[in-house]
SEKEVO-190916 format. One line per 10 residues: for each residue x, y, z of C-alpha. Coordinates in pm, 1 decimal, padded with zeros to 6 digits. Example, Ala and Ser with C-alpha at 12.3 -4.5 7.8 and 13.67 -1.06 7.14 Angstrom:
BEGIN
01230.0,-00450.0,00780.0  01367.0,-00106.0,00714.0 $
! end
This chain:
BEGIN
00644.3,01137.0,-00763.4  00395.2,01168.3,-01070.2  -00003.3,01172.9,-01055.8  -00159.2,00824.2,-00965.9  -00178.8,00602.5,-01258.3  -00475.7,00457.1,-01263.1  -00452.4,00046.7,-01221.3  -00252.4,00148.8,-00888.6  -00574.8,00380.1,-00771.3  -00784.9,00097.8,-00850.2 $
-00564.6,-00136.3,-00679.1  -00529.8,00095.4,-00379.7  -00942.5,00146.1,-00368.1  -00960.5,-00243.4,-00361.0  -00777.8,-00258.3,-00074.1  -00881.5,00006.6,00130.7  -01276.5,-00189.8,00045.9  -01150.4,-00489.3,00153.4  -00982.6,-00377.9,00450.8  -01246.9,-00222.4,00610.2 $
-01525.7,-00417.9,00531.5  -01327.6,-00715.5,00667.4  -01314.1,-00490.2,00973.6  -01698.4,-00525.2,00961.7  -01741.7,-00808.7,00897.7  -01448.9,-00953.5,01079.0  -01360.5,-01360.3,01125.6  -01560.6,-01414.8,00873.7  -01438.7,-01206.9,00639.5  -01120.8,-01417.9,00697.3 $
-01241.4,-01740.9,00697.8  -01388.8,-01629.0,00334.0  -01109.0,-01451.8,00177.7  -00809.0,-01514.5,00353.3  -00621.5,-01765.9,00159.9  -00587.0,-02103.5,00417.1  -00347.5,-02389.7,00379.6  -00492.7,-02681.3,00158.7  -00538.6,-02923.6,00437.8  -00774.7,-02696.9,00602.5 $
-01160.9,-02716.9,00502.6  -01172.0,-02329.7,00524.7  -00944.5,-02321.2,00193.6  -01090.0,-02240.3,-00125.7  -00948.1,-02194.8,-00514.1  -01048.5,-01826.8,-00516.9  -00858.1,-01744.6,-00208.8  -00514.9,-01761.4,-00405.6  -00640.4,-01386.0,-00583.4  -00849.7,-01281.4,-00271.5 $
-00605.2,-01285.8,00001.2  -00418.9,-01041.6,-00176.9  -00660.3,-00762.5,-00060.7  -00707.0,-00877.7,00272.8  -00469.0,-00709.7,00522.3  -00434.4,-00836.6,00908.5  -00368.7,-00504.4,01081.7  -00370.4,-00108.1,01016.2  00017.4,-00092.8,01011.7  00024.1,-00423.1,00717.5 $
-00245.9,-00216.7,00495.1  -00021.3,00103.6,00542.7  00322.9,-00009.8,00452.9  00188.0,-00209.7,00179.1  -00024.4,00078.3,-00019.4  00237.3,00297.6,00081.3  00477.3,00130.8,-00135.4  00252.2,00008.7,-00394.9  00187.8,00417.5,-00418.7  00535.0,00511.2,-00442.5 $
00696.5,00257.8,-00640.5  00357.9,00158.0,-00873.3  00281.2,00447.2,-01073.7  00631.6,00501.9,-01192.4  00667.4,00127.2,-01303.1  00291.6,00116.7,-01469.9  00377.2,00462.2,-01701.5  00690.9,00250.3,-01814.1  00499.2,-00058.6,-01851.0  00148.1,00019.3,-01935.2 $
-00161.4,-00135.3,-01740.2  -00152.4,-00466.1,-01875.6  00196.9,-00525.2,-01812.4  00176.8,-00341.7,-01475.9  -00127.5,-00573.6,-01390.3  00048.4,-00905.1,-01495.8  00308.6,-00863.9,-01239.5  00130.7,-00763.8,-00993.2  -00089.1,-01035.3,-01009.1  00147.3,-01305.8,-01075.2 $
00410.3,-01176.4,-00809.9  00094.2,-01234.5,-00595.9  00042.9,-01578.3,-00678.8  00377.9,-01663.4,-00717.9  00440.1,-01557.7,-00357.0  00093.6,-01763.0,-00252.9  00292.6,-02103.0,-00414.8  00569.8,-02042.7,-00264.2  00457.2,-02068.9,00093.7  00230.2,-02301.5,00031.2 $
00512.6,-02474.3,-00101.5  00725.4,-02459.0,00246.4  00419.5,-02465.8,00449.5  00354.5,-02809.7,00290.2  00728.9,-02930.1,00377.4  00696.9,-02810.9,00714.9  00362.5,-02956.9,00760.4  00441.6,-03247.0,00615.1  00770.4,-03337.8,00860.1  00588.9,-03204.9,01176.3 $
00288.2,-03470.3,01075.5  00516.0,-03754.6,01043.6  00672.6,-03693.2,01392.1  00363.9,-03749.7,01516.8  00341.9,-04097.4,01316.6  00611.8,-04183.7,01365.7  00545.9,-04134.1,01743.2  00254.0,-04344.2,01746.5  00011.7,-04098.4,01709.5  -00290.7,-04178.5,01407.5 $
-00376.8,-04015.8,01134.6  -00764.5,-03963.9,01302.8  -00648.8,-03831.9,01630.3  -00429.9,-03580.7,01430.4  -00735.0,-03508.1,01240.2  -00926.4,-03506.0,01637.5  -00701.6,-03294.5,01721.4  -00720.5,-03037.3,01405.1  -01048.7,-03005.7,01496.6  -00986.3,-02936.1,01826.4 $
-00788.9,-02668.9,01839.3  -00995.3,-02521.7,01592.7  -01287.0,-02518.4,01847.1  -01060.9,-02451.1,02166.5  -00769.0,-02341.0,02051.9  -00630.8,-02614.0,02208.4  -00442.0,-02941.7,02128.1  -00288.3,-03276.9,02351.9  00060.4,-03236.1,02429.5  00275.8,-03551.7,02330.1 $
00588.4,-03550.8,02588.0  00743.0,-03751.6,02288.1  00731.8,-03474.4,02013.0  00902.2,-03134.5,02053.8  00734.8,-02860.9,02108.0  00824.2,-02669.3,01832.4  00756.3,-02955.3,01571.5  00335.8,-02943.6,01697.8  00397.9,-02571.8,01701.8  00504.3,-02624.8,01297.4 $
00197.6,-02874.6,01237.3  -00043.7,-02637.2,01392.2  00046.0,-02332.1,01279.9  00119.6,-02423.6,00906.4  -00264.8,-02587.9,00964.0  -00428.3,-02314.6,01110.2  -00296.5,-02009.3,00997.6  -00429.3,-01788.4,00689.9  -00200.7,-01609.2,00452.7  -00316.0,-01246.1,00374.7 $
-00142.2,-00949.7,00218.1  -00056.7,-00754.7,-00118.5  00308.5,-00815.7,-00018.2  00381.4,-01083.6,-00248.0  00237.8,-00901.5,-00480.5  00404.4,-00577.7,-00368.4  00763.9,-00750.2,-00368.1  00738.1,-00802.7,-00708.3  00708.4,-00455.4,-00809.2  00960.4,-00395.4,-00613.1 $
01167.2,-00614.9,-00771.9  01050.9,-00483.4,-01124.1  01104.6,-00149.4,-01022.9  01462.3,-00229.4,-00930.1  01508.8,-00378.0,-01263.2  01380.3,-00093.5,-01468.5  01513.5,00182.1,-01211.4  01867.6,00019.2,-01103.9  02029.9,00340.0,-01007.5  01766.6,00585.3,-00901.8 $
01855.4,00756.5,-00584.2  01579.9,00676.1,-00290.4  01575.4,00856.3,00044.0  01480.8,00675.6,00364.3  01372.7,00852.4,00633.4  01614.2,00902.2,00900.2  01899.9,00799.6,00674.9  02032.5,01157.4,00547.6  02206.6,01037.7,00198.7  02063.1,00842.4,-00113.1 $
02099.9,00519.0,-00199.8  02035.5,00359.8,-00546.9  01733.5,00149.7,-00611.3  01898.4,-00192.5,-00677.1  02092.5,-00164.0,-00371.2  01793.5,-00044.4,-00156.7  01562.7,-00283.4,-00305.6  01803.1,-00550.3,-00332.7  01936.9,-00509.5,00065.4  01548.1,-00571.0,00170.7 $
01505.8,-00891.9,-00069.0  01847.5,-01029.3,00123.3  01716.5,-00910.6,00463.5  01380.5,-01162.7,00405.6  01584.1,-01437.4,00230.4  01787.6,-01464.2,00561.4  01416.1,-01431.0,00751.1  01297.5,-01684.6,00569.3  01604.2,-01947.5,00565.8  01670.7,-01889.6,00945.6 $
01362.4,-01782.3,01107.6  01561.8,-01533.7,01263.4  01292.8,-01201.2,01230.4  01455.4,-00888.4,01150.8  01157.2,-00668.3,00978.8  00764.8,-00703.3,01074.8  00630.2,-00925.7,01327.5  00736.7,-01278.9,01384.9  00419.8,-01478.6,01158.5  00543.0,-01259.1,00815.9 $
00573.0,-01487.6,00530.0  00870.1,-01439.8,00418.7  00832.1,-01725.9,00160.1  00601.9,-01566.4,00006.2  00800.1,-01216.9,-00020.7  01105.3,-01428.4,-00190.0  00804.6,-01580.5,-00474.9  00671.3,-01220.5,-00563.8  01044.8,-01070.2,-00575.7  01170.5,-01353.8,-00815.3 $
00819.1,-01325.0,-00992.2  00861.3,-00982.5,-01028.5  01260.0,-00964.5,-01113.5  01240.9,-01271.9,-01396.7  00951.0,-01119.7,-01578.9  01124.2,-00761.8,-01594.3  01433.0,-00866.5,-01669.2  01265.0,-01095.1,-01942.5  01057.2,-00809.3,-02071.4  01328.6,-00536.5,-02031.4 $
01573.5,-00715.4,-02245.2  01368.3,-00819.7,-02512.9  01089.6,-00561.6,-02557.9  01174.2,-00213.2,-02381.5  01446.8,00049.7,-02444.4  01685.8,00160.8,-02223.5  01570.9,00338.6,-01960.4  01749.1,00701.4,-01876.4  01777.7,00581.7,-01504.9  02059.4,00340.3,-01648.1 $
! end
């Protein structure tokens, strides 16, 4: 580890502001900055850059800067701000489009369940707004549980988090960095970046695909961890071959 470059010091300030001033201000904070599905009259544009300072819990804010601090400064010297910015950013909304992108498909089948089971596109909407109130929603004996659990959730739930944005330095750093040895605690011998990095991306991909959690609580969006790693990996790859040197890592 190096001295903290200084976009990833700004970035990690920004956070840390957001994340406890959320913490004052609290739902609303959310309802303001948090980035909400489309559908829902709490979303707005800005919210696709915002939610990426907003954190949900102590333990999300932690892991995040903790890994934006390790892997970021490393990646900016080799990159510059600019550069370094640019992926952060558009790993971020990358990962934002990406599960909006699956949100929408699951939204989209769960809603026409419920047409298809007779139920109108106003009482949906009645109920929407229900459960937004209450926090509670009429059961259909028709439709599965777990399809008005999709519709719901997808509906009602915000996205917040760096880690889209975090993924993709990740996956840049694995790019520029392929074979430098990283330690993990509790695991006594090194293993090489692209391996490390690249075990994690397959760990969410299967997350993601299955629903099956392995890593972080059950409502991570994984989605949006695969858009900031691909983000991240196709611009440094892009960069790396046609702008940078080899790196001595290699």
């Amino acid at each position: 580890m190096g001295r903290i470059t200084e976009t990833v010091k700004v970035l990690l300030i920004a956070n840390i502001i957001f994340f406890f001033g959320a913490g004052y201000l609290g739902d609303y904070a959310y309802k303001i900055f948090a980035l909400w599905f489309p559908e829902n009259p709490n979303f707005g544009i800005w919210q696709i850059i915002t939610h990426m300072f907003m954190h949900g819990s102590f333990s999300h804010i932690l892991f995040n800067m903790f890994a934006l601090y390790m892997f970021g400064s490393l990646l900016e010297q080799y990159l510059g701000q600019n550069k370094f910015l640019f992926i952060y950013l558009s790993a971020g909304l990358g990962a934002a489009g990406l599960q909006i992108l699956f949100s929408y498909i699951g939204y989209n089948n769960a809603y026409q369940t419920y047409i298809d089971a007779g139920v109108s596109p106003q009482e949906i909407s009645d109920m929407f707004e229900s459960v937004r109130k209450t926090g509670e929603y009429r059961v259909y004996s028709s439709i599965p549980k777990d399809v008005s659990n999709q519709l719901f959730s997808n509906y009602l739930t915000p996205m917040v988090g760096a880690s889209g944005a975090i993924f993709g330095i990740l996956a840049a750093f694995a790019v520029v960095y392929p074979n430098l040895p990283l330690f993990i605690i509790f695991i006594p011998i090194p293993i090489k970046a692209k391996y490390l990095i690249g075990g994690y991306f397959l760990m969410n991909l299967f997350s993601a695909v299955t629903g099956v959690t392995l890593l972080g609580p059950s409502n991570t969006a994984y989605w949006a961890h695969i858009g900031g790693a691909v983000i991240g990996f196709i611009t440094m790859y892009y960069w790396k071959k046609n702008s940078f040197e080899e790196n001595r890592w290699n």
